[in-house]
N, C-alpha and C positions, 0 to 999 in steps of 0.2 A: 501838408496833407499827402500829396502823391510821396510814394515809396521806389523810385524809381521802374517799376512793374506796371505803370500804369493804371493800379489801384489806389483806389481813394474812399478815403469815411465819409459818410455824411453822416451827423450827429445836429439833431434836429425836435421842436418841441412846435408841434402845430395847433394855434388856438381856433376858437370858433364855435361852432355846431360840430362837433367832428366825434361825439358821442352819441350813442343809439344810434346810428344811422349807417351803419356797417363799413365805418370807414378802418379799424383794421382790419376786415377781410381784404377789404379791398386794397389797402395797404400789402398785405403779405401776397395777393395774389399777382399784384405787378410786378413786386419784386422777384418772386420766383421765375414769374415768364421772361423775363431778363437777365436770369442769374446771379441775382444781387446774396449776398450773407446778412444776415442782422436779424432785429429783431422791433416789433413796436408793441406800444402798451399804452393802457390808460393812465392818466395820470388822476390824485385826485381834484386837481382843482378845474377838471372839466376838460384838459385839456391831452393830447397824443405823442408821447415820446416814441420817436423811431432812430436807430441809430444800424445805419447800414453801409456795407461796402461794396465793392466793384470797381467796372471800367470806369475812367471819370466821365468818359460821351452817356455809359446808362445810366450813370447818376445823376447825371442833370437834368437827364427827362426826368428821371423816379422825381426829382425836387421838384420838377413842373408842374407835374402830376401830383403831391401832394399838395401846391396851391389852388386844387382846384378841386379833390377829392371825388368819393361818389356822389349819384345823384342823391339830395336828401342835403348836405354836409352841406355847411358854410363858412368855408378857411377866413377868420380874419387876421391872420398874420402868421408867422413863420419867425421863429427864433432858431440862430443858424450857435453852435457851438464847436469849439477847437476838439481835434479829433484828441481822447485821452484813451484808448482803446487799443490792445494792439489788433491789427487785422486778423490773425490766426484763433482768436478769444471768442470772432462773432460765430455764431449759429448759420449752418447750412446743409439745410434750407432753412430759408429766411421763417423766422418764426411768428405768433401772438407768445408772448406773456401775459400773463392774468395777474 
């Protein structure tokens, strides 16, 4: 994962209630207050693809924070995946995809 730079992906599928309930805003708005790259989106099985980069200390909030979402959302789990992305590829600022 790290790149010697102290950068790191997280690449991430979060199930639950986590549709209508304004969890990629809320998604993209952390992330940009933090400085994160990447991007999140719906998925169709109900479920929140985000795959983003940065410092690995704000990444790991960003990941705390995505098990826990806005109010409204209900994270029941977290699928973590190996980074296949080069870092210079993600979007910044961190973006929604439709």
């Amino acid at each position: 994962m790290g790149r010697g730079t102290g950068v790191t992906i997280l690449h991430a599928v979060v199930r639950g209630q986590v549709q209508g309930v304004g969890f990629r805003w809320f998604v993209r708005e952390y992330a940009r207050e933090r400085g994160l790259a990447g991007w999140v989106r719906n998925r169709s099985d109900g479920s929140v693809e985000v795959l983003a980069s940065g410092e690995q200390t704000e990444l790991q909030a960003f990941a705390d924070a995505l098990e826990q979402g806005p109010p409204g959302a209900r994270v029941s789990g977290i699928d973590r995946f190996p980074n296949t992305v080069p870092e210079g590829e993600l979007p910044d600022p961190f973006t929604i995809v439709r």
